[in-house]
C-alpha positions, 0 to 999 in steps of 0.5 A, a space after each residue: 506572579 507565576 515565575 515558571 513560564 517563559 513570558 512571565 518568568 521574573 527577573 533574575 539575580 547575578 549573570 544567570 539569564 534564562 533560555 527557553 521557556 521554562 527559564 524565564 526572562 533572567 537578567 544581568 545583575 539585579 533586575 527589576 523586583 531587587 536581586 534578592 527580594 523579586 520573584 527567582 527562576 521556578 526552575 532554580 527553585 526546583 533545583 533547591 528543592 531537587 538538592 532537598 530531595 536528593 538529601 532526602 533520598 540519601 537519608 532513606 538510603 543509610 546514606 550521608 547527608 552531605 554525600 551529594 555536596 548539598 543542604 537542606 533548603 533554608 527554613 526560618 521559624 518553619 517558613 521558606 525564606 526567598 532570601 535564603 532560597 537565592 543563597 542556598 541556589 548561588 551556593 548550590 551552584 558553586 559547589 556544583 561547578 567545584 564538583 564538576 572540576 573535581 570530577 571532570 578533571 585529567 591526570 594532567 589536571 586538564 578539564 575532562 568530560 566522561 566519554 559517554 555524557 561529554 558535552 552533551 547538552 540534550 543529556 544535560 538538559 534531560 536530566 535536569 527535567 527529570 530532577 525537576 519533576 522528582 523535586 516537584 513531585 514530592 517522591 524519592 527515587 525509591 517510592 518513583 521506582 515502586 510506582 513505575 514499576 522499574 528498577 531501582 538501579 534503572 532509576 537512580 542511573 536516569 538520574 546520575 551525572 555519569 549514567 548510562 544514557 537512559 532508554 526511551 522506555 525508561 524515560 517515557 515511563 519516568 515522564 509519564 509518573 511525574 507528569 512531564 511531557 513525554 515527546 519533548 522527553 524522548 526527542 532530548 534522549 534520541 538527541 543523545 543517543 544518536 549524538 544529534 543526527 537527524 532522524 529518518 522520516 517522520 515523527 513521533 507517533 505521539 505528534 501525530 492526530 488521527 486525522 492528520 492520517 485522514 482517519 474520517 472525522 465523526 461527529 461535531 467539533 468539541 469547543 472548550 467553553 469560553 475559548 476561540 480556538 477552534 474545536 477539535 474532532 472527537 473520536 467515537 469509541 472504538 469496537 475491536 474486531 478480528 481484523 484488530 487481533 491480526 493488527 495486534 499481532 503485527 505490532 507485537 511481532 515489531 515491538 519484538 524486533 520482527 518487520 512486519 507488513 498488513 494490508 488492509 482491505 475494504 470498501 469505502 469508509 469501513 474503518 480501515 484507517 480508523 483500525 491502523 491508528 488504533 494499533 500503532 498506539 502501543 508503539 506511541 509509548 516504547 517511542 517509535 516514529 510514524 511516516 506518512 508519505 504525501 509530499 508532493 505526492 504520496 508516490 514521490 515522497 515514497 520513492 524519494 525516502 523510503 530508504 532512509 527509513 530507520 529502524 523503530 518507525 511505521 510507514 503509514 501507507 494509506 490509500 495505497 493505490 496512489 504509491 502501488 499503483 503509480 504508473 512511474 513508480 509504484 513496482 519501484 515503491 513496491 520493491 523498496 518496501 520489500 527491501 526494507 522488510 528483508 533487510 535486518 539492519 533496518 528493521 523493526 519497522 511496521 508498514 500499514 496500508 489500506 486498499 479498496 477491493 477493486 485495488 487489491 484485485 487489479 494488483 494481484 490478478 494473473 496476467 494472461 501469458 501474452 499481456 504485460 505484467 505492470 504489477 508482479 511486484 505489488 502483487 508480491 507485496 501483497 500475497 499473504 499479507 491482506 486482511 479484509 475488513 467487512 463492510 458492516 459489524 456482525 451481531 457481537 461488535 454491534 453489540 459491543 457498540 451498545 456497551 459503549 453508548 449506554 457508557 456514554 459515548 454520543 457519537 456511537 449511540 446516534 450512529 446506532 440509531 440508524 445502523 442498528 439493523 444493517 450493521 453499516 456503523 462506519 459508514 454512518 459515522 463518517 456520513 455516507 448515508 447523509 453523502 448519498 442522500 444530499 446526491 439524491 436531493 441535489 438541485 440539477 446543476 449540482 446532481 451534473 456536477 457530481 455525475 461528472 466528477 463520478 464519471 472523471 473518477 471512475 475513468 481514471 482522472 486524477 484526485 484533483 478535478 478542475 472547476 472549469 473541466 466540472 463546469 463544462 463537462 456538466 452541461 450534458 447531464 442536464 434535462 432540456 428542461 433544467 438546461 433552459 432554468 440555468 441562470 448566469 451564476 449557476 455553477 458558483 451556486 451549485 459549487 456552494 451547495 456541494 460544499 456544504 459539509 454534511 453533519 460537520 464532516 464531509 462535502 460531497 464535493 469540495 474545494 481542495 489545494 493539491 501542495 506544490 512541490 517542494 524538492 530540489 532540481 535534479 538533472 534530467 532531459 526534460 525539456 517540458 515535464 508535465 505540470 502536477 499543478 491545474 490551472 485554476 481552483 480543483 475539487 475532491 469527490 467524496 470517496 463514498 460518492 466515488 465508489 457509489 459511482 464506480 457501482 450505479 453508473 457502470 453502464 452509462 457511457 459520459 455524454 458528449 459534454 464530459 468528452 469535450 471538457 476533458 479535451 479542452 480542460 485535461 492537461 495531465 498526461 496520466 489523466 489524458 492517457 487513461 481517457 483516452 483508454 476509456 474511449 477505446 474501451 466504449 468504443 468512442 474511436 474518434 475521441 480517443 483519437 483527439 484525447 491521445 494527441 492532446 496526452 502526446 501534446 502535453 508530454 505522455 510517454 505511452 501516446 507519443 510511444 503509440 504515435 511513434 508505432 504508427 509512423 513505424 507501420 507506416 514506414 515513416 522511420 525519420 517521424 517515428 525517431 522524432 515522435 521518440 526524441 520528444 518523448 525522451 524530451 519529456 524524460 523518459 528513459 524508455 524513449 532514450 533505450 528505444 533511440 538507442 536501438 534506433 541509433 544502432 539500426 542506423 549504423 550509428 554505433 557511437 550515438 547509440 552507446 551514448 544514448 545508452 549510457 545517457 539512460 544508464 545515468 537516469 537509471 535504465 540499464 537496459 539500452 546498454 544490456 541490449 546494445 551488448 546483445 546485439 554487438 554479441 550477434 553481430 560477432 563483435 564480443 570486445 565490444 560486448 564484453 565492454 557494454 555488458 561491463 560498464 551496464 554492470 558498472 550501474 549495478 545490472 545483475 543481467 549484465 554480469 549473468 551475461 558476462 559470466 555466459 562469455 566467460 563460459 564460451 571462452 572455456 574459463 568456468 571458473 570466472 563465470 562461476 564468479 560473475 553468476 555469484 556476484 550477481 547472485 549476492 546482488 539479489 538476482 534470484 534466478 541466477 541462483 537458480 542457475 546456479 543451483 542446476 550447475 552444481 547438480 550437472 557438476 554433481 555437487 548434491 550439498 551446493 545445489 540444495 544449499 543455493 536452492 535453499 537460499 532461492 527458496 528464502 528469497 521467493 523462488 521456490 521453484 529452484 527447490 522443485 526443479 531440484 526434486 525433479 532432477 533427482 527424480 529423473 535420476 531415480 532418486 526418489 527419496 531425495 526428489 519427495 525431500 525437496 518436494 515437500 521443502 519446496 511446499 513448506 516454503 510455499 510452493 503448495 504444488 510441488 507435492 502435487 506435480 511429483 505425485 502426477 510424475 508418479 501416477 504417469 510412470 504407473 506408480 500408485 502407490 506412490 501416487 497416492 501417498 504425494 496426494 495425501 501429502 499435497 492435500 495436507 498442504 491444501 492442495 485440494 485438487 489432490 482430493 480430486 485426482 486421489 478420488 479418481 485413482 481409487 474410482 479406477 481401482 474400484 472402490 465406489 464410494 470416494 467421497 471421503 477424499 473430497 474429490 468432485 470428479 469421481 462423484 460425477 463418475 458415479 452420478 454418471 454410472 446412477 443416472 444410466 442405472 435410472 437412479 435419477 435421485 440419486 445421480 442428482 444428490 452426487 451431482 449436487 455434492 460435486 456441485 457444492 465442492 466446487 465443481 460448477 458444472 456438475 448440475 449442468 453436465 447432469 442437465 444435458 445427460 436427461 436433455 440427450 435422454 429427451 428429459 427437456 423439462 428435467 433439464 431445463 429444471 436443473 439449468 435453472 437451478 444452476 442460474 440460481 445458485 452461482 455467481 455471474 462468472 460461474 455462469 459465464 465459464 460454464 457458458 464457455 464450457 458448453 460451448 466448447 462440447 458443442 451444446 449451443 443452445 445451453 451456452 446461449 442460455 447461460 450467456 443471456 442469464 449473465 449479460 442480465 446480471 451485467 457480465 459484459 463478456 457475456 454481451 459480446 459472445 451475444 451480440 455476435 451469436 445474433 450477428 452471426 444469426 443475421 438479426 442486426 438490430 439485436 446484435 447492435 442492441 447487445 454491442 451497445 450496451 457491451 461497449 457503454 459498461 465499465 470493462 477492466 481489460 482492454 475492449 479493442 483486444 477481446 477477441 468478441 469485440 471484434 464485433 464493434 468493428 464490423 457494426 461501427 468501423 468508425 466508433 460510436 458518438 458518445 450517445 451511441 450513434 454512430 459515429 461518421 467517417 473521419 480524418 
């Protein structure tokens, strides 16, 4: 009988009845078996053998047997008699508790606990396992401390009564040397050193598997023979890569003390999840936490916790578009990371994400000046802190691979089977090949099923797809001919066959159960809040089959079917909003028409806030404040600003400063920042000064800057300096800025360049430069190039680069050149160029060393006017390789203005060969705007064949303007069938659709009737 489990652990003797699992079953009095002759509790049996133990250590010691106020476990003729063992156990435990009293007890003979262990049960407990182990291991504490490789003092203190609480470090490698189970171990030491309270989010690493943080499963599940539990997923061995040395890195910087933040950037399936769960094992061991934001969804869960994140935790991000790119939260996610990476006392942490390049790029991409900018603080997030990850292993991973299977790994071996020559190992293991192939074989029905799904996601429906809007949606990617064999069950068959896993990892298609939220009611205006929860069953796209969709069916417009499902089925008003962009996008006007009203119907902010726009055009204030009071029914507090301010167009001052501070307590400052605006215009400043002061009240930096600005009128400088601080210490970077130009005008030099300084810390590295440029107004030029060059270590590369041109204007030189260099050493290159261009000015004739393309094109003008056509073709061909695009193009048109036509058009074609589509495109551009037409065109009609839509466009309205209608309908088309990342209806060469198609295109490209 085994007597230290917690179900079959014997009946105990006295009054000591168990109380866990590895205490047994104690009774009271003598139980079944006899009190002294039944089976005892394991653990009190390791406690005799842990007094034994102790004894032995005391004794190796040179100290006292009885030192510790217990003997030696009873031996009668060299055998361990269970009757003596219960003796020495019950003694044992009355001399404990005498001890206990002795030592615990006050001045005043009360019962005294030691501050640090008191009453602490978790430290009692831990310490009781630890001895447990010891005894059971048959080592002292001096031969422990040898094999941990821990000190002796640390080792004997884990131990003692009245030690220091021992640390994770110290308890985790104890655990591990005497085979005890490390995370219950470090869950007893955090209860006593953070005194119970409960942890910040997430659990330990250790708790966490690799694919409950979605690393893709490989390979078959692993049964042990002759169980029924269900198998678990093994992972193939893992070949490290450079990517892993800047994870590494990572990691040790956050075991050191240091935040630190990477992204990981990479197609589908490239290992990116794989590379994060690898690199966070070191933290497993020194006790860290793991925080995987998902419920009940990833942006909520991100938003709602993110800043009770503590110290010592990695916060898992992976899939990272579904919190950045969130449309309500994802700049808000994105500014709480930033916090939590800057702010000391919460640190260290560690923040791992992943991202797809498409992703990464549509966060980090520039606005142009007059659009909005929806990611400024993800694209912040991210600068300097991606790392890519290639889609497939170069020659030495792959090698690595080898020695890796040919030690026996099965799932490595049979990936290189196939990958071996493309590298795209993976992929294969995480089954794209076998997705892609099951596509490609699909029966009809079930090949439409998955073009819809890859058409919903690549026009921006959500994860969850419904099963009706997939089966309605359908029926269009279907041949008359596979139409007419549709039996009555056909989507339940074809559903089935999409769910079948490939290779036992992934479906292309499956069943999925989005989790419902489980947070508590919080106040809000919402009458209706969009539902997250679709009727009915929704299924997942393979991500490997999305991304394959997002590539091969760029050009295809959804047909009519997809349109329709979406309108009947669609009810979440992200997914409704981005439809109908998508339909604006392909020129598919009336749909987009019906898919925005359905969005409004269901609560989206943007159509209702569109709707409104138009009932304004239209004069029709009475229907565009209705359209606003619904949306502000749906709560947004957008629409609660926007009522304000027409509340206070109306003359209804005190509904508006309601509605102002009915925002204010869902967070939005701004209805009361710009009511105070409007009452300061208007003459009122008492009432300003009370609305900028109660939007300051809610934590709005603007409104003190702006209190601080009254101040200033009313002469009293020094109240303003007050609130310009205050806003300051708030994290209002500009307003240091401001503050560091004040000192200057004041002339206070040192304050200046100290709040500068601080600016510059916090990101804002231009209140540096604007500094140098003040000095060099003022003719200090040592001072500007100073801060200039402060500027660019902090990461303002420019700075340099800007004062080096001031320089070259005011017609020094010398000094010029030197900032070039000086910007060049920064990795400024266009300081190559302009440094090459001033010493071709002066006349030096062989530049190139400075690495400027310019002046080489200078001297392949100079040698092609020379007739040396070699050799202005080898400069051009150096300008050309630096980066300067058109240098090849430029010489084309020198020999074509010569009337060299066949020399010419033999360097355009080398241009089309060599550059991107892009390339192609700006150099089209460019020789449109020098007057060369027909090379434009050329080079137009070579990037709309690589798929450039820009480039369709500009030649569907070149072919207009030619009169040749057919073709330029022929071109306009396709422009409005492709994929387009910006918005269609705003390009200026999309005008062309309008004049074609005044009432949009049906969704197979005819032209759509006039309608209501």
């Amino acid at each position: 009988m085994r007597s230290g489990s917690g179900e079959q652990g014997g009946e105990g003797c006295g009054d000591g009845g168990g109380e866990g699992d590895d205490r047994g079953k104690g009774g009271s009095g003598a139980g079944e078996g006899g009190g002294v002759g039944g089976a005892i509790h394991a653990g009190e049996l390791a406690r005799a053998g842990r007094d034994q133990q102790r004894d032995d250590d005391h004794e190796s010691e040179g100290q006292k047997n009885d030192s510790d106020g217990h003997g030696r476990l009873p031996v009668h003729d060299g055998v361990l008699t269970w009757t003596k063992v219960v003796e020495t156990v019950c003694a044992g435990g009355r001399r404990d508790k005498d001890e206990h009293w002795r030592t615990h007890q006050g001045v005043g003979g009360e019962h005294v606990h030691d501050e640090q262990n008191g009453d602490n049960q978790a430290l009692t407990e831990l310490r009781r396992r630890l001895h447990d182990g010891l005894a059971l291991s048959g080592l002292n504490k001096t031969q422990l401390a040898a094999r941990t490789g821990l000190g002796r003092t640390t080792v004997s203190q884990a131990f003692q009564a009245d030690g220091p609480v021992p640390s994770a470090q110290t308890v985790a490698v104890l655990a591990r040397a005497l085979k005890l189970p490390v995370e219950e171990l470090l869950v007893l030491q955090r209860e006593t050193a953070g005194n119970g309270e409960r942890p910040g989010p997430g659990r330990l690493i250790g708790e966490w598997g690799p694919h409950d943080l979605e690393v893709h499963p490989a390979g078959r599940r692993e049964v042990v023979d002759g169980s029924d539990v269900p198998g678990t997923w093994v992972l193939p061995g893992y070949v490290r890569r450079e990517h892993d040395r800047v994870l590494g890195e990572a990691v040790q910087d956050a075991a050191a003390g240091r935040s630190r933040i990477v992204i990981l950037v990479g197609t589908s399936s490239t290992g990116k999840t794989r590379a994060c769960w690898e690199a966070v094992q070191p933290l497993a061991d020194e006790g860290w936490r793991l925080w995987h934001p998902f419920d009940p969804t990833r942006a909520e869960a991100a938003l709602e916790d993110l800043h009770c994140v503590q110290p010592r935790t990695v916060v898992w991000l992976n899939e990272a578009q579904h919190y950045l790119g969130n449309r309500a939260a994802g700049e808000r996610i994105a500014s709480a990371v930033h916090h939590l990476l800057i702010s000391p006392e919460r640190g260290p942490v560690l923040v791992l994400a992943t991202l797809w390049p498409e992703y990464a790029q549509q966060y980090t991409a520039l606005p142009a000046p007059d659009e909005d900018d929806p990611y400024s603080r993800a694209r912040e997030l991210l600068c300097g802190r991606t790392v890519t990850i290639p889609d497939s292993f170069d020659a030495a991973a792959l090698a690595a691979a080898a020695a890796l299977a040919k030690g026996g790994d099965r799932l490595l071996a049979d990936a290189l089977t196939r990958a071996h020559t493309d590298g795209r190992m993976t992929q294969d293991l995480a089954g794209a090949p076998e997705l892609l192939a099951r596509y490609q074989s699909a029966s009809p029905p079930a090949r439409a099923l998955l073009e819809a799904a890859m058409d919903a996601r690549r026009l921006g429906v959500g994860l969850h797809l419904p099963q009706a809007f997939l089966t309605d949606a359908a029926t269009d990617y279907l041949s008359q001919y596979d139409y007419d064999q549709l039996t009555d069950n056909w989507a339940e068959t074809a559903f089935a066959e999409l769910a079948e896993p490939v290779h036992g990892k992934q479906a292309p298609l499956r069943r999925t159960t989005p989790r419902p939220p489980r947070r508590p009611p919080t106040p809000s205006t919402a009458t209706h809040p969009p539902s997250r929860q679709q009727a009915g069953p929704v299924f997942r796209l393979a991500d490997y089959l999305e991304q394959h969709g997002r590539t091969s069916r760029t050009h295809l417009c959804p047909p009519a079917s997809f349109w329709h499902s979406a309108h009947a089925h669609l009810t979440h008003p992200d997914d409704l909003d981005n439809l109908t962009q998508a339909a604006e996008e392909r020129h598919r006007l009336q749909w987009a028409h019906h898919l925005q009203r359905r969005a409004a119907d269901h609560g989206s902010e943007r159509a209702l806030f569109h709707l409104a726009w138009l009932r304004r055009e239209a004069g029709d204030r009475q229907g565009e404040e209705a359209l606003v009071r619904q949306a502000a029914g749906h709560g947004s507090t957008d629409a609660l600003v926007h009522l304000a301010e027409l509340r206070e167009e109306a003359g209804d001052r005190r509904g508006a400063e309601a509605l102002a501070r009915q925002a204010a307590d869902q967070g939005s400052t701004d209805a009361l920042v710009r009511l105070a605006g409007w009452r300061e215009m208007a003459g009122d400043g008492q009432s300003a000064e009370a609305l900028y002061r109660q939007a300051a009240d809610y934590g709005s930096t603007h409104a003190l800057v702006y209190l601080g600005e009254l101040r200033e009128k009313t002469g009293d400088a020094q109240g303003a300096e007050a609130l310009y601080r205050q806003a300051a210490d708030q994290g209002d970077t500009d307003t240091l800025c401001f503050l560091a130009e004040r000192r200057e005008r004041f002339g206070d030099r040192q304050g200046a360049e100290a709040l500068a300084r601080q600016a510059a810390d916090r990101g804002k590295t231009d209140a540096l430069f604007s500094l140098a440029e003040r000095r060099e107004d003022a003719g200090d030029r040592q001072g500007a190039e100073a801060l200039a060059r402060q500027a660019a270590d902090r990461g303002k590369s420019d700075a340099l680069f800007r004062l080096a041109e001031r320089r070259e204007r005011a017609g020094d030189r010398h000094g010029a050149e030197a900032l070039y260099r000086q910007a060049a050493d920064h990795g400024v290159i266009f300081a190559l160029v302009r440094l090459g261009m001033l010493q071709v000015d002066a006349g030096d004739r062989q530049p190139a060393d400075c690495g400027g393309t310019r002046p080489l094109f200078r001297l392949a003008e100079e040698l092609e006017g020379a007739g040396d056509r070699q050799g202005a073709e080898a400069l051009a061909r150096q300008a050309a390789d630096r980066g300067d695009t058109d240098a090849l193009f430029r010489l084309a048109r020198l020999r074509e203005e010569a009337g060299d036509r066949q020399g010419a058009e033999f360097l355009r074609r080398e241009v089309v060969d060599h550059y991107h589509i892009s390339s192609l495109f700006r150099l089209a551009e460019g020789l449109e705007g020098v007057g060369d037409r027909q090379g434009a065109e050329f080079l137009y009609r070579q990037a709309a064949d690589r798929g450039d839509t820009d480039a369709l466009f500009r030649l569907a309205e070149r072919r207009e303007r030619a009169g040749d209608r057919q073709g330029a309908e022929t071109l306009a088309r396709q422009a409005a069938d492709h994929d387009y990342s910006g918005t269609v209806a705003f390009l200026p060469e999309a005008k062309v659709l309008h004049r074609l198609w005044p009432y949009g295109l049906d969704p197979d490209g005819a032209p759509t009737p006039r309608w209501q």
